[in-house]
N, C-alpha and C positions, 0 to 999 in steps of 0.2 A: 580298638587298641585297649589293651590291659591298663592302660596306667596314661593319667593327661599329666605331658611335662609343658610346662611353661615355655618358649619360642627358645630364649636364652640360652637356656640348658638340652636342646637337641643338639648329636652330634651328626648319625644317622650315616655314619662310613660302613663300609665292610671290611671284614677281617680276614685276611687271608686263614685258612686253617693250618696248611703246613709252619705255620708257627707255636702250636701246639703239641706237633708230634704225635697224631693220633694213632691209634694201631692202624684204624679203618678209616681213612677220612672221609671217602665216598658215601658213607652210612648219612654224612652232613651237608646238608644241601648249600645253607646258609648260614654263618656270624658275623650278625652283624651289632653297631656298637650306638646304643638309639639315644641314651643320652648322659649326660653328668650332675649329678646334683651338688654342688660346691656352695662354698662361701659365696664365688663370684659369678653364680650363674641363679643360686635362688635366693640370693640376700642371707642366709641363715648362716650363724657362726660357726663353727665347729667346734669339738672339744675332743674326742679321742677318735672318734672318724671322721677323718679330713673332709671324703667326699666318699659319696656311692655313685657308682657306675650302672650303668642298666644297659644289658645285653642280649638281642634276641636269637635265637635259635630255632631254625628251620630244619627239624629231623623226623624223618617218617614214624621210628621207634625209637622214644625218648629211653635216653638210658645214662644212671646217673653218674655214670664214672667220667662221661662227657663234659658233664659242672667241673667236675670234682679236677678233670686234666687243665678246664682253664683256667680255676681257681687257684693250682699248682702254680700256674705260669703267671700268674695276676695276682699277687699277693695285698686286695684288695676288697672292701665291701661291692658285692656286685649280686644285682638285683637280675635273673632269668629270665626270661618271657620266653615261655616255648610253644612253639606251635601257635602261637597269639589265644592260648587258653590254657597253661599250668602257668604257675610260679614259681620258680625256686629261690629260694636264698640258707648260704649258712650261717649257722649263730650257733659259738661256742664248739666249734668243730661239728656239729651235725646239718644235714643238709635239711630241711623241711619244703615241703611242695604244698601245695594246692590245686587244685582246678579251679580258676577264677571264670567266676559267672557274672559280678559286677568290679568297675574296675578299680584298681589300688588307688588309697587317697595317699596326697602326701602332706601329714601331720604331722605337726612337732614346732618345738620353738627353736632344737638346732638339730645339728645333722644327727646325734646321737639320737634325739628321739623319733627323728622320722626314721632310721632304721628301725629302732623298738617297736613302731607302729607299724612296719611293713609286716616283720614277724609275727605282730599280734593278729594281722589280717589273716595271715596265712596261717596262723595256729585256729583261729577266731574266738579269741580272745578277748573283751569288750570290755573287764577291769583295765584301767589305765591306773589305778592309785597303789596296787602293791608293785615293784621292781619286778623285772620281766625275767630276771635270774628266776625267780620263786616260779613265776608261773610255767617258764620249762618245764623247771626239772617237776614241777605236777604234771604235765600233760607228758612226758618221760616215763612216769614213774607210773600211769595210766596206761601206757603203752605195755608197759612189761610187765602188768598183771593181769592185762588183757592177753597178751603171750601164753603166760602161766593158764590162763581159763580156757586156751583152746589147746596147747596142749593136755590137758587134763581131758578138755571133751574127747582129743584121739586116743587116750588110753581109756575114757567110758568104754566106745562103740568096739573098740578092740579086746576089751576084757570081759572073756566069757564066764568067769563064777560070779556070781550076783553079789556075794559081799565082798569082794573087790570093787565089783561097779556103785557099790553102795559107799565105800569107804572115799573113793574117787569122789564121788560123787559131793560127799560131805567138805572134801576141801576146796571143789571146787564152789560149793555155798558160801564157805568161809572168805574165798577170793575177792566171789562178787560182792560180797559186806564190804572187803575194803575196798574195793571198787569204788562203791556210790558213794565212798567217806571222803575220796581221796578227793 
């Protein structure tokens, strides 16, 4: 299992899918609904998220519009387990995954911070002391100058006068400086 929940907090129903409205439902083998983390199921208080939900997903080809339709319909913190080896969850509208190879802890002194610490798993992330707002939008902001460095490599290998490939070349030097800074 991806994740030890305490006895308490197992729910472990199945979800019918036709309550989703998939395009394909058949692409889904299984939803089911494994546990709830609340006030009254792990002792921890709450403060702006009442409670996280943890939901596994049995599908051959994970595809993320699948989160994204239950998430529509569930207008709630809910932690993925797919295939019993990715993660998902979103924070801040974007969805972040992982491939978990050891399994998720549940840390924090309330529900807010045991979300912030799933996310930090799933980013891996291991500062706990600056706000998790900041350390997104770095590993965001790392994302899409890594974007920028490989586009740039497809206009290297595609641009046949050598000071073009040269000039290419220079910005993408300049990328990877802010790269390693970032």
């Amino acid at each position: 299992m991806l994740i030890e929940l305490p006895k308490q907090a197992l729910v472990n129903r199945i979800i019918p899918k036709d309550r989703f409205n998939f395009n394909d439902p058949t692409q889904i083998e299984r939803i089911r609904w494994v546990g709830k983390l609340a006030p009254t199921t792990i002792n921890l208080p709450a403060k702006k998220v009442p409670e996280i939900e943890i939901f596994s997903i049995d599908i051959p080809d994970f595809k993320a519009d699948v989160v994204q339709r239950i998430l529509d319909k569930i207008p709630q913190e809910i932690l993925f387990l797919v295939n019993d080896d990715l993660a998902v969850m979103r924070y801040d509208g974007q969805l972040f995954t992982k491939k978990i190879t050891v399994a998720l802890e549940i840390r924090g002194l309330n529900l807010d911070e045991v979300r912030d610490n799933f996310i930090r798993q799933l980013l891996a992330i291991s500062d706990i002391k600056q706000p998790l707002a900041q350390q997104v939008q770095r590993v965001r902001d790392r994302q899409d100058l890594q974007l920028e460095i490989d586009k740039l490599n497809q206009q290297i290998t595609r641009a046949v006068q050598t000071n073009k490939k040269q000039q290419l070349a220079r910005e993408r030097y300049e990328l990877e400086i802010k790269l390693k800074n970032v």
